[in-house]
Biotite code that builds the C-alpha atoms (Angstrom):
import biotite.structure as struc

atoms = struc.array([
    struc.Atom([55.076, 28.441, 15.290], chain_id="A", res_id=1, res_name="UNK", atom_name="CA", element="C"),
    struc.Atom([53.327, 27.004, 18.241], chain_id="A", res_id=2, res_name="UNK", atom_name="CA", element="C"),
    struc.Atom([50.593, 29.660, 18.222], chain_id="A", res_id=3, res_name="UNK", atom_name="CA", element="C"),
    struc.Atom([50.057, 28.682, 13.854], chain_id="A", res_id=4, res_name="UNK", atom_name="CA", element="C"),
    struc.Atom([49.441, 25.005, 14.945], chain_id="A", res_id=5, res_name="UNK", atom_name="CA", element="C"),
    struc.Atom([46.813, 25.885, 17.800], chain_id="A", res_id=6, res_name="UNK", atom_name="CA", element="C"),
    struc.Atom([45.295, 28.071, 14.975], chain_id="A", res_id=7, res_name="UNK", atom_name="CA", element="C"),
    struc.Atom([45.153, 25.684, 12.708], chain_id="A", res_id=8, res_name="UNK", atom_name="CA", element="C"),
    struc.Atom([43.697, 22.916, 14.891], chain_id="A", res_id=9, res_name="UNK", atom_name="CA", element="C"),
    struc.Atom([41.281, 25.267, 16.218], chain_id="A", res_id=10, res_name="UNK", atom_name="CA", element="C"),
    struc.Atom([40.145, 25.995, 12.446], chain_id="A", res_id=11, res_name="UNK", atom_name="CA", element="C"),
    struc.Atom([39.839, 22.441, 11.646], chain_id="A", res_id=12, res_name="UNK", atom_name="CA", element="C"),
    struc.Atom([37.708, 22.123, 15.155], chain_id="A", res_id=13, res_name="UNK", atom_name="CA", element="C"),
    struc.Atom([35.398, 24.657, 13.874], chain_id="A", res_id=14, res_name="UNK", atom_name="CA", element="C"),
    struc.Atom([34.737, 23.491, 10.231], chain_id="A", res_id=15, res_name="UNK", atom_name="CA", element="C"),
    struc.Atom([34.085, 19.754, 12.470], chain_id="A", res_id=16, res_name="UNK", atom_name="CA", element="C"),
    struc.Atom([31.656, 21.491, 14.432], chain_id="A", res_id=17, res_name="UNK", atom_name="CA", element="C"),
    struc.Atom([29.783, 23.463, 11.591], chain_id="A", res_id=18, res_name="UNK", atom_name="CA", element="C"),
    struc.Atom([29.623, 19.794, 9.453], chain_id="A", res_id=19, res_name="UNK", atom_name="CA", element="C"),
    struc.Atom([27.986, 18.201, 12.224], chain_id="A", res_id=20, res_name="UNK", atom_name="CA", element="C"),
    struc.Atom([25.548, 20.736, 12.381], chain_id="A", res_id=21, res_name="UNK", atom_name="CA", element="C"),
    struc.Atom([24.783, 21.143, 9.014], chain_id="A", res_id=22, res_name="UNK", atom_name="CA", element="C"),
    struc.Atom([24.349, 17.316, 8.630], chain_id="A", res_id=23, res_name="UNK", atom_name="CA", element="C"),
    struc.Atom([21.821, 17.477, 11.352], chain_id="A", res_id=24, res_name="UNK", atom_name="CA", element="C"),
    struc.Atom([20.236, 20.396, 9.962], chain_id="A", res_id=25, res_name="UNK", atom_name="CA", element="C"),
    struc.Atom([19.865, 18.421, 6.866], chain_id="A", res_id=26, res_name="UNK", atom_name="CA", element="C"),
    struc.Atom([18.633, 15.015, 8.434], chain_id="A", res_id=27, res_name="UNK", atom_name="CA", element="C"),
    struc.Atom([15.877, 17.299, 10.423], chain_id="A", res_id=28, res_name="UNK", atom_name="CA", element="C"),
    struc.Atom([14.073, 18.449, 7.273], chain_id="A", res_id=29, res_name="UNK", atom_name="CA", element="C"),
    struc.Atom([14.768, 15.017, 5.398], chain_id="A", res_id=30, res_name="UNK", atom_name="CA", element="C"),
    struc.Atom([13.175, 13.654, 8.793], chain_id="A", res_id=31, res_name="UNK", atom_name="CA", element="C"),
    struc.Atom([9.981, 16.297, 8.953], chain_id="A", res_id=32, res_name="UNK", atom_name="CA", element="C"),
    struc.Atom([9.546, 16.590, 5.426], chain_id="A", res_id=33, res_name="UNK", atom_name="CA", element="C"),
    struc.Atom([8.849, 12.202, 5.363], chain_id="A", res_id=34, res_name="UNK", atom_name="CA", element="C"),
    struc.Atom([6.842, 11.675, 8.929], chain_id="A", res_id=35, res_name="UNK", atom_name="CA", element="C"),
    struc.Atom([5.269, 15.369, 9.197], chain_id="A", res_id=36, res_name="UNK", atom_name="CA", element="C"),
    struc.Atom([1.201, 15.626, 8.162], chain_id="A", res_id=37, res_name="UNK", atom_name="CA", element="C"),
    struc.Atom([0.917, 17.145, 4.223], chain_id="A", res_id=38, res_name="UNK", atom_name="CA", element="C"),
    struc.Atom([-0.883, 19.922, 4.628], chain_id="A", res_id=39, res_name="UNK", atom_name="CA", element="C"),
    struc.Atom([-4.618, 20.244, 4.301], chain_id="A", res_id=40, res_name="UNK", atom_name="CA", element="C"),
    struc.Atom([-6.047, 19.870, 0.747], chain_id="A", res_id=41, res_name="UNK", atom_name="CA", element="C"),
    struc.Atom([-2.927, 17.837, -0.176], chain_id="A", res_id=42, res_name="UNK", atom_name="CA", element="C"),
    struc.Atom([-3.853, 14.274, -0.831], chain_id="A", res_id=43, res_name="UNK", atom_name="CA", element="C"),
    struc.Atom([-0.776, 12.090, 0.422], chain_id="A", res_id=44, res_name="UNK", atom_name="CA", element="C"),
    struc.Atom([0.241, 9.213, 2.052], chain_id="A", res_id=45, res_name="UNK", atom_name="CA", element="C"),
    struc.Atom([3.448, 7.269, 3.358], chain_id="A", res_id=46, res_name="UNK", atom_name="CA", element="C"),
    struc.Atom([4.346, 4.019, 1.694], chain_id="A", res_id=47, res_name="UNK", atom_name="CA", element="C"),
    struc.Atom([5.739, 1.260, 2.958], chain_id="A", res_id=48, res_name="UNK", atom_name="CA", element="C"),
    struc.Atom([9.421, 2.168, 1.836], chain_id="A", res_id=49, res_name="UNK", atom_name="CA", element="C"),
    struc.Atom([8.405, 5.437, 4.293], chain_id="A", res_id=50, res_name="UNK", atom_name="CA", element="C"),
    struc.Atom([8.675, 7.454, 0.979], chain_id="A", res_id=51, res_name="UNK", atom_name="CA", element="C"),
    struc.Atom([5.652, 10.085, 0.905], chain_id="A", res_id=52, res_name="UNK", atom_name="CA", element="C"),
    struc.Atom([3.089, 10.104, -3.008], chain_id="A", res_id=53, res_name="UNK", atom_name="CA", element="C"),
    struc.Atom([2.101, 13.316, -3.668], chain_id="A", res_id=54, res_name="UNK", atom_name="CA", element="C"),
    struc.Atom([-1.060, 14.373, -5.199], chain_id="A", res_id=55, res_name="UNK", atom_name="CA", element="C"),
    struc.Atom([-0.257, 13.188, -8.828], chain_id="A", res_id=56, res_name="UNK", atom_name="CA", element="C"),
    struc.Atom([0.548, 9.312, -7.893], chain_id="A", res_id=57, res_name="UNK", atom_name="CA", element="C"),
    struc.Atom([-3.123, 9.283, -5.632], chain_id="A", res_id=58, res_name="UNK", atom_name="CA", element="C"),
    struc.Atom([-5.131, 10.739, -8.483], chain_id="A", res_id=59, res_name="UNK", atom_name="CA", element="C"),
    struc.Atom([-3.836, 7.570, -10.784], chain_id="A", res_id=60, res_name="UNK", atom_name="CA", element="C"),
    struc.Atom([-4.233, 5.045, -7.388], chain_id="A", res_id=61, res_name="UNK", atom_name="CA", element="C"),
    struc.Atom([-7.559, 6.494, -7.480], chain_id="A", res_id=62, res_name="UNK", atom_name="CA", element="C"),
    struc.Atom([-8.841, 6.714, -10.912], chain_id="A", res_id=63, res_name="UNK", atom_name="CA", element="C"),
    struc.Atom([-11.018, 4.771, -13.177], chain_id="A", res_id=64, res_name="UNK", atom_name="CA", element="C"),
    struc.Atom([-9.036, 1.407, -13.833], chain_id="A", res_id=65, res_name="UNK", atom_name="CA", element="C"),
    struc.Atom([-10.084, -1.610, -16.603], chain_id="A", res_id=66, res_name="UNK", atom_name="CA", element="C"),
    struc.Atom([-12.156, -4.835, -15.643], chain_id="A", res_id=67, res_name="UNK", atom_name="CA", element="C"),
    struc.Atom([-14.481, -3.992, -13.006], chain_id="A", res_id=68, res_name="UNK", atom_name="CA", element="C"),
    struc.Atom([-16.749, -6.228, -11.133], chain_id="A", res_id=69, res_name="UNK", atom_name="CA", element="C"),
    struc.Atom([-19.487, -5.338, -8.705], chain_id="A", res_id=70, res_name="UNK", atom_name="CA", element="C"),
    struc.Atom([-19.763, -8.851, -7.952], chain_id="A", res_id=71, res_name="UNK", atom_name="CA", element="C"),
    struc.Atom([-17.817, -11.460, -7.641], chain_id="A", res_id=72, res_name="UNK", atom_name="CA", element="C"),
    struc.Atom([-19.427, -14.038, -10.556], chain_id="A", res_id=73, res_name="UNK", atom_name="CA", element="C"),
    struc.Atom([-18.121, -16.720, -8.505], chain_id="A", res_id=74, res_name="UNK", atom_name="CA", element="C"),
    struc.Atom([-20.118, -19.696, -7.868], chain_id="A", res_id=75, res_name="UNK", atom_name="CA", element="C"),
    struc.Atom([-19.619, -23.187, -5.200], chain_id="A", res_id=76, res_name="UNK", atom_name="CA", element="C"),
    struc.Atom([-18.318, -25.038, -8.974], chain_id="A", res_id=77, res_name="UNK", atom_name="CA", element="C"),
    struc.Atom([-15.255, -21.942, -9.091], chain_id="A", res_id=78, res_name="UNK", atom_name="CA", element="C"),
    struc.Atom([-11.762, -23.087, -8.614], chain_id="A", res_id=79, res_name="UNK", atom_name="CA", element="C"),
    struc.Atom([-9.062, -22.167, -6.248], chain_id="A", res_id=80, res_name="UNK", atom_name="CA", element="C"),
    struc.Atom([-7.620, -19.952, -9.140], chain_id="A", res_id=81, res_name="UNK", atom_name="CA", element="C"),
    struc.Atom([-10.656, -18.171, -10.029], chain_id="A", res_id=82, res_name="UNK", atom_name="CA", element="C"),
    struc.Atom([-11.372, -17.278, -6.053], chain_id="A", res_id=83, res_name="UNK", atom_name="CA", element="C"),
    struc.Atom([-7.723, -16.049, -5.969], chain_id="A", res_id=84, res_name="UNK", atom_name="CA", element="C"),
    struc.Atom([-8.147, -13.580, -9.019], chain_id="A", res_id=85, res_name="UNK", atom_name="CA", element="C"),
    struc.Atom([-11.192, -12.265, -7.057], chain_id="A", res_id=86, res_name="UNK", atom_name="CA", element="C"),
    struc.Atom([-10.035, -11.831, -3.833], chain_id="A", res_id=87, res_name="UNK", atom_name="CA", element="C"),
    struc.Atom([-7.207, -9.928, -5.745], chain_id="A", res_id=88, res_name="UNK", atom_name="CA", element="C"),
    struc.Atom([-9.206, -7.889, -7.593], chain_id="A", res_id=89, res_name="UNK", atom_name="CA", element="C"),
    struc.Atom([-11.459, -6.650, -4.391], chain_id="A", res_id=90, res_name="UNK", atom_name="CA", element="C"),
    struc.Atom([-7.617, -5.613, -2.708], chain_id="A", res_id=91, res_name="UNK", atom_name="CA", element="C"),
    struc.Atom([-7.672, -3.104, -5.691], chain_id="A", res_id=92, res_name="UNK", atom_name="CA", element="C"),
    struc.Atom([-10.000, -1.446, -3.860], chain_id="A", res_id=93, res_name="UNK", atom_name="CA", element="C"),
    struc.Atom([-7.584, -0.863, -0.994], chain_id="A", res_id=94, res_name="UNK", atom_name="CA", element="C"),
    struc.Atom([-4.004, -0.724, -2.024], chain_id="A", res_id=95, res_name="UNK", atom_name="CA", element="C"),
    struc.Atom([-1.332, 1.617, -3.662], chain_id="A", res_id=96, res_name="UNK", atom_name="CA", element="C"),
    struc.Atom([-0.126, -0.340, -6.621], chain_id="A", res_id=97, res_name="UNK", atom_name="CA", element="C"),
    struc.Atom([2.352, 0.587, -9.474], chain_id="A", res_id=98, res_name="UNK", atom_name="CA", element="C"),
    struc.Atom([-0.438, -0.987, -12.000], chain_id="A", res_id=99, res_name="UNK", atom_name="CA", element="C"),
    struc.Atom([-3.832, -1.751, -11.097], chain_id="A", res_id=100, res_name="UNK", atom_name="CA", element="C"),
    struc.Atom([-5.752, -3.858, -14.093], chain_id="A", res_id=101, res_name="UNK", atom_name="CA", element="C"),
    struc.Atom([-9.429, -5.194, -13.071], chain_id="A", res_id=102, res_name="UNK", atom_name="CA", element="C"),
    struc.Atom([-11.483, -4.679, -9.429], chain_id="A", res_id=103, res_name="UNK", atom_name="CA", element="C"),
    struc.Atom([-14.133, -6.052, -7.912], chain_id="A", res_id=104, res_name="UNK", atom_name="CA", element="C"),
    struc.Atom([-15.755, -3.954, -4.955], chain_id="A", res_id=105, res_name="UNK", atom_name="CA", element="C"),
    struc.Atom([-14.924, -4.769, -1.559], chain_id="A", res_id=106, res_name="UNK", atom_name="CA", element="C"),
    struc.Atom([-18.353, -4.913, 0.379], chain_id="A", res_id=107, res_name="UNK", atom_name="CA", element="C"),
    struc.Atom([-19.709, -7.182, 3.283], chain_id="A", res_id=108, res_name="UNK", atom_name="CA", element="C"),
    struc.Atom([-22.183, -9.155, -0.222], chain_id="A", res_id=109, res_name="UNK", atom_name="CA", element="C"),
    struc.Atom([-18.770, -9.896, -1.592], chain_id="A", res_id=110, res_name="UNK", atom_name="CA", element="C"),
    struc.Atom([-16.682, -10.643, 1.299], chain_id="A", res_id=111, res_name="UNK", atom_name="CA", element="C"),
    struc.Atom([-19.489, -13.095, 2.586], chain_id="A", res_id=112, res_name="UNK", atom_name="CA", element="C"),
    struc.Atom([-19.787, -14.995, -0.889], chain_id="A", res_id=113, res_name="UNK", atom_name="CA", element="C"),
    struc.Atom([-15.583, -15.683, -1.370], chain_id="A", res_id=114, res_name="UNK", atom_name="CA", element="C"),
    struc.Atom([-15.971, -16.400, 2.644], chain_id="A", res_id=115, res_name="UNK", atom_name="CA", element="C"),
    struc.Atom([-18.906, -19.623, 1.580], chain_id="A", res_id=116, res_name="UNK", atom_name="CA", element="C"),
    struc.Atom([-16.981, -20.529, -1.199], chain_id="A", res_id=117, res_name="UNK", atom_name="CA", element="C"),
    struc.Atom([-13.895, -20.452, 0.326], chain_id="A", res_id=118, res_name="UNK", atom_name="CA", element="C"),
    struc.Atom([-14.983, -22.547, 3.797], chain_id="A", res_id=119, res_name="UNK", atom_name="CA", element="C"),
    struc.Atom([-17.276, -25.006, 2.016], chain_id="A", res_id=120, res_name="UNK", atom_name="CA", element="C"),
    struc.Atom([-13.814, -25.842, -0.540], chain_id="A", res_id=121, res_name="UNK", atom_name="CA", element="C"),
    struc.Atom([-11.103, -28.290, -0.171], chain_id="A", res_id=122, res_name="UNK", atom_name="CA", element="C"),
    struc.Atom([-8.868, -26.235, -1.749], chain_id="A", res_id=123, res_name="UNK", atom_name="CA", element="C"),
    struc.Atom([-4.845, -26.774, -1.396], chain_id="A", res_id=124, res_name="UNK", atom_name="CA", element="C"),
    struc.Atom([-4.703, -23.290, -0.120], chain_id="A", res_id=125, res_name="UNK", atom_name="CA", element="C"),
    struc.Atom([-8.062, -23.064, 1.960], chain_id="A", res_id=126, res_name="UNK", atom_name="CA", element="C"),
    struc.Atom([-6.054, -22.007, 5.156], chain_id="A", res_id=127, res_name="UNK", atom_name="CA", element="C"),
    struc.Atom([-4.540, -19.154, 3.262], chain_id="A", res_id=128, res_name="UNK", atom_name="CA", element="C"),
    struc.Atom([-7.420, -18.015, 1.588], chain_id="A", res_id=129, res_name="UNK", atom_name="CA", element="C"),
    struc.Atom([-9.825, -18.452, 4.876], chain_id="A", res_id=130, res_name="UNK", atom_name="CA", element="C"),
    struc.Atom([-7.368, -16.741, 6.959], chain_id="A", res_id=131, res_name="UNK", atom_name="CA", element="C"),
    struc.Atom([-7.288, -13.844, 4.509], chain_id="A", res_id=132, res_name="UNK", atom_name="CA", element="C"),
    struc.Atom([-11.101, -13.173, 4.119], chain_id="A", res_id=133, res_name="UNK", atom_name="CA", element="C"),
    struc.Atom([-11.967, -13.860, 7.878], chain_id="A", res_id=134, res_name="UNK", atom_name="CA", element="C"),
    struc.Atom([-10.091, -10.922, 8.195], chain_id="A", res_id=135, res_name="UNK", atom_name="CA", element="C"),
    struc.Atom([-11.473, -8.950, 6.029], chain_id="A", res_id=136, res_name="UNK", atom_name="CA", element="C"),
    struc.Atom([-14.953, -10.475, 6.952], chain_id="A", res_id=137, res_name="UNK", atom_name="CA", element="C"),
    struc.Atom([-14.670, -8.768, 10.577], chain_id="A", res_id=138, res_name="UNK", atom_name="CA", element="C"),
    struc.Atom([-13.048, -5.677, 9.108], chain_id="A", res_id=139, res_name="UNK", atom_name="CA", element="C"),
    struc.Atom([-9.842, -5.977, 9.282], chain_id="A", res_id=140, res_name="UNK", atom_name="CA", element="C"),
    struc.Atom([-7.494, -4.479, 7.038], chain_id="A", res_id=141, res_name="UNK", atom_name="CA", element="C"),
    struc.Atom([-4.674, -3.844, 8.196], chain_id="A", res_id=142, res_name="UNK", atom_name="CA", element="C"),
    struc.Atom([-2.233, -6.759, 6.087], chain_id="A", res_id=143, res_name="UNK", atom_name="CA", element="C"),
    struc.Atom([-4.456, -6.124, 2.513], chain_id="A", res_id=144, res_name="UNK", atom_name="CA", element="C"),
    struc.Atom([-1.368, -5.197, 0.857], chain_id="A", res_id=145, res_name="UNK", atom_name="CA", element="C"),
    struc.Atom([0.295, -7.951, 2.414], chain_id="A", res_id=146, res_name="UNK", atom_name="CA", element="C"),
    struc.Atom([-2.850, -9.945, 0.938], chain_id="A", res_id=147, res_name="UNK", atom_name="CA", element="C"),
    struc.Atom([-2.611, -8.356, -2.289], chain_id="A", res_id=148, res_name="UNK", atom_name="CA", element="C"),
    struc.Atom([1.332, -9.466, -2.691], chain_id="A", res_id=149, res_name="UNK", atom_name="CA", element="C"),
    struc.Atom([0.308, -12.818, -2.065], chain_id="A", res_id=150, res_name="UNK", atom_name="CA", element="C"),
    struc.Atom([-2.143, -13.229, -4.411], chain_id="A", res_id=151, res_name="UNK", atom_name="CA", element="C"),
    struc.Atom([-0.123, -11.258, -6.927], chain_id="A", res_id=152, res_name="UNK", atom_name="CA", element="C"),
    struc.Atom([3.052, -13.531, -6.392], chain_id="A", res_id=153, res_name="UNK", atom_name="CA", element="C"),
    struc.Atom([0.941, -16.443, -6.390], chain_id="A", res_id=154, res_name="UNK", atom_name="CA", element="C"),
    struc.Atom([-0.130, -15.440, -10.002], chain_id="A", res_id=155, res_name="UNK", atom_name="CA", element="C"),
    struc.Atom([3.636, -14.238, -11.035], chain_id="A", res_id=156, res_name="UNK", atom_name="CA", element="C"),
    struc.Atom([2.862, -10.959, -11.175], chain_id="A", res_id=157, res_name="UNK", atom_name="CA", element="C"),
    struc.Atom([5.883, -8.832, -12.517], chain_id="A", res_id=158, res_name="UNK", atom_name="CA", element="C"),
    struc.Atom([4.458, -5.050, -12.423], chain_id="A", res_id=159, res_name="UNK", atom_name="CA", element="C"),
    struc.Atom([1.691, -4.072, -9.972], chain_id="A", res_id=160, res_name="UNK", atom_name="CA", element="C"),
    struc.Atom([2.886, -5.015, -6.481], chain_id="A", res_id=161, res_name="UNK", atom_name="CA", element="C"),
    struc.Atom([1.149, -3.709, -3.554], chain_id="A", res_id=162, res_name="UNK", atom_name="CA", element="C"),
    struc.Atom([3.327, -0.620, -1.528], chain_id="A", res_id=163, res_name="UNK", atom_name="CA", element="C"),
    struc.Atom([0.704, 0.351, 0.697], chain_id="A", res_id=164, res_name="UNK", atom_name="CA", element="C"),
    struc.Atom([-2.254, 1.267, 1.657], chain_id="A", res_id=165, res_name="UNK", atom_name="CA", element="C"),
    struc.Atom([-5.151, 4.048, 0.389], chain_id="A", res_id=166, res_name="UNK", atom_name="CA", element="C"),
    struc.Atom([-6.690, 5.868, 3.224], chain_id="A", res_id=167, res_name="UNK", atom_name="CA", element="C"),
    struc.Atom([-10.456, 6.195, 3.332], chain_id="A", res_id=168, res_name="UNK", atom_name="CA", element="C"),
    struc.Atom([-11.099, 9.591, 1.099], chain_id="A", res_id=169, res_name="UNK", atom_name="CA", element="C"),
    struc.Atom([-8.664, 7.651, -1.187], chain_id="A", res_id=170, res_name="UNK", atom_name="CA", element="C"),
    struc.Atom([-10.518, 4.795, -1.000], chain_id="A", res_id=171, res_name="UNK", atom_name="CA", element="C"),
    struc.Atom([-13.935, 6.505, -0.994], chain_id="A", res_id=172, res_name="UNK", atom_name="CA", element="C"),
    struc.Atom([-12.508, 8.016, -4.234], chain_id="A", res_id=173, res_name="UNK", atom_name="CA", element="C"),
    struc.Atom([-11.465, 4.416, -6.093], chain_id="A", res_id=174, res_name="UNK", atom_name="CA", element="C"),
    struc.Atom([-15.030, 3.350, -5.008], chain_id="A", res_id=175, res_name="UNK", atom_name="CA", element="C"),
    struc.Atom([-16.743, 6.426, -6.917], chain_id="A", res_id=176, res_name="UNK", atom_name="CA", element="C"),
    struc.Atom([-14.550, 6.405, -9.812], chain_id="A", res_id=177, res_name="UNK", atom_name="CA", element="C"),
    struc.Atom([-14.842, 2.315, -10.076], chain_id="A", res_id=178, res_name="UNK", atom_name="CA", element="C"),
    struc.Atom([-18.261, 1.361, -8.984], chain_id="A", res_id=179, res_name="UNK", atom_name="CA", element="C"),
])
């Protein structure tokens, strides 16, 4: 009887043993098949929710989209509102977004003309706004999602909201089909 129970534990020991591996086995490929390069060809990118879009969701981030600008058609008279819809439209240019409507291109002409408008305004949110597009006015793009979001909460958006960013052939892409 004694020999039945060490059996018995030692079976239940094993089948521990294999779980364990199999559950790292399983976390390994979960692990390289998220953070690992796609191969070459593939178009792909991580989102912010570290979930990976395949081809098929960068061909519609990239495609031809409604309402597009190639300037801005603001002027020193435009209000804080109509400077917001712009700046959101140029982080079209940029972003992976559920729904894209309307874009106006993202270039230094651009940037510079929202930048006058927005430093020579005394709008509530001039801070905001002059923080966001110095940024972008030396280059930097690191938070345009995070600039996109605001912008879209500010207008209530409900479908469309910014998950990441497009990489440059991505972007290069948008730009071709767009502008």
């Amino acid at each position: 009887m004694n020999k039945f129970r060490w059996a018995m534990v030692g079976l239940i020991a094993v089948a521990a043993i294999i779980s364990v591996v199999i559950t790292i086995y399983q976390n390994a490929k979960e692990y390289e098949a998220r953070y690992n390069k796609p191969n070459s060809g593939d178009i792909a990118v991580m989102d912010v929710t570290g979930h990976i879009k395949k081809n098929e969701d960068m061909e519609e981030q990239t495609s031809e989209i409604g309402g597009v600008q190639d300037e801005t058609g603001l002027t020193q008279n435009s209000t804080q509102e109509e400077v917001m819809d712009v700046m959101h439209h140029m982080t079209h240019q940029k972003v992976i977004a559920e729904e894209k409507w309307g874009a106006v291109e993202m270039n230094s002409e651009n940037i510079n003309a929202v930048y006058e408008i927005v430093v020579n305004s005394d709008f509530m949110l001039k801070g905001d706004l002059l923080n966001i597009v110095s940024g972008w006015k030396e280059g930097n793009f690191d938070n345009v999602a995070q600039d996109h979001n605001y912008f879209w909460e500010y207008q209530n958006g409900t479908v469309g909201k910014a998950t990441g960013i497009l990489n440059s052939d991505e972007e290069s892409e948008f730009i071709e089909n767009n502008f």
